[in-house]
N, C-alpha and C positions, 0 to 999 in steps of 0.2 A: 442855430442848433441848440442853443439854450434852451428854448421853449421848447423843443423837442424832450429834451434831458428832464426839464422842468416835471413832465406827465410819464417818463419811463427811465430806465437807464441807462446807463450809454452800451452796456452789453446785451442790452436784450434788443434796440435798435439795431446794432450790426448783425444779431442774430436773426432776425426779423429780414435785412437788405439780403443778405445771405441767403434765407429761402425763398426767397422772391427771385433772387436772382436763378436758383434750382428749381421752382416752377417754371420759369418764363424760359429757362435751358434745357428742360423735359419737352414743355409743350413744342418750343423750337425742334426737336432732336426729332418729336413725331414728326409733323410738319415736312420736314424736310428728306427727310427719310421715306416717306412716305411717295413724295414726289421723283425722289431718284428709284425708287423699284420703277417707279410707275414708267419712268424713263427707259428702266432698264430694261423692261421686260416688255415692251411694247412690240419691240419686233418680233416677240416670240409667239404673240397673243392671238396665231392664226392657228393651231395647234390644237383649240376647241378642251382643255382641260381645265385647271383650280388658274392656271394661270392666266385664262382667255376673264376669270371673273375676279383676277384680283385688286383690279384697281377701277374701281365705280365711278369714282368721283374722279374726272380729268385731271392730270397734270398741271394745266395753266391756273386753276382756284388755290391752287397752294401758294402761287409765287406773291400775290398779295399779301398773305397770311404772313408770309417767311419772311420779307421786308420790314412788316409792319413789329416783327417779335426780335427780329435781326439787329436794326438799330436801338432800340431800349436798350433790350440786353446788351450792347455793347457798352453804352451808355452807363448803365448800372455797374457793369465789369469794371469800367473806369475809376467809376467812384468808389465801389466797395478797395479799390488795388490803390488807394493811399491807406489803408488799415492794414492791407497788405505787406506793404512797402515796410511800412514800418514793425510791426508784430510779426508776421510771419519769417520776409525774405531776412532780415538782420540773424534771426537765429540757425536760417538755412546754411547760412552762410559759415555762418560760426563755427557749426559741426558739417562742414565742409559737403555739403550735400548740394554738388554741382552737376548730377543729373536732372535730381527735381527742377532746381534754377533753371537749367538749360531749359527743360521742358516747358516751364512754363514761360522761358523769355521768348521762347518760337511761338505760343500761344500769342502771348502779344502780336506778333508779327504777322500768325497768317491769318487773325483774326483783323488786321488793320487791311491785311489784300483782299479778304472778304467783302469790308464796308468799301475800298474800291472795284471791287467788283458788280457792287449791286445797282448801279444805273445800266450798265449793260445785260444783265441779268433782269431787269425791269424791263429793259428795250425788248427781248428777246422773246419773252413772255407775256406782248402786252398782245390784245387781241387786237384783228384777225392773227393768227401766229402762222408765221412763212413757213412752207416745210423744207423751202432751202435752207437755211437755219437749223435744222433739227440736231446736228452733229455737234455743232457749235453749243448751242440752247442744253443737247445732254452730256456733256464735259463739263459745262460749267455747273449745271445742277449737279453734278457729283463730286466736283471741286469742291462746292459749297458743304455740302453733303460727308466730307471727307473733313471740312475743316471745322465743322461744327461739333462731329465725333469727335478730334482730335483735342478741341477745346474743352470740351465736359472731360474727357479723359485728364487731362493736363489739370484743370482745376481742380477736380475732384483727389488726382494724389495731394496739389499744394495744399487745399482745407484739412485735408486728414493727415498732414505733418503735423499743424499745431492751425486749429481749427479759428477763425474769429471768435474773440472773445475768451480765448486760455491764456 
């Protein structure tokens, strides 16, 4: 980390992980979002209306995508949350702000059942894709889908307490 320090500062590094981390959890939030419509609205898509063209691009090309932006980003979430740990939750604490805490300790959590979720969620979506499955395959896409919103929600209040790098 030194040599890192060495060519920047140490605030404008975390600030630098930090938007990498809100790129790569925008582009996730398309992504995935994108594939639970596609999910969702598949049975309706005999109807012949905006909803029969709303989803061009198949369902299964997402699930690579989501995987592959899914583990980084947790990864990253990991590492940015020892700057965390120490700068933010200590002052959270302080002034007694035990909603935010809560929220973001359930972040942790069901972003950890997420990354155990995603070998079956690989299985489910690998090609040929069974349509016996399909029930199974759309729960778990909106599980995902659900925890992922929940996660950029949950981080997004803990940075705007006291942001990395204040």
């Amino acid at each position: 980390m030194d040599i890192i320090f060495s060519v920047i500062r140490e605030d404008t590094f975390w600030k630098i992980l930090l938007f990498l981390h809100f790129l790569m959890a925008v582009s996730l939030l398309a992504a995935v979002t994108l594939q639970a419509a596609s999910v969702l609205t598949s049975a309706r898509q005999t109807t012949g209306n905006f909803i029969d063209r709303f989803s061009p691009v198949p369902a299964a090309s997402y699930a690579t995508v989501i995987i592959l932006l899914y583990v980084p980003q947790a990864l990253l979430g990991a590492f940015i949350y020892l700057k965390y740990r120490l700068y933010v939750r200590i002052p959270m604490e302080q002034l007694r702000h035990w909603w935010t805490l809560g929220a973001f300790e359930f972040k942790e959590h069901i972003i950890a059942m997420g990354i155990g979720l995603l070998p079956a969620y690989w299985y489910l979506w690998r090609q040929p894709i069974s349509d016996e499955d399909a029930g199974v395959r759309r729960w778990l896409t909106v599980f995902l889908a659900v925890t992922i919103w929940y996660a950029f929600g949950a981080g997004h209040v803990a940075n705007d307490f006291r942001g990395i790098g204040s």
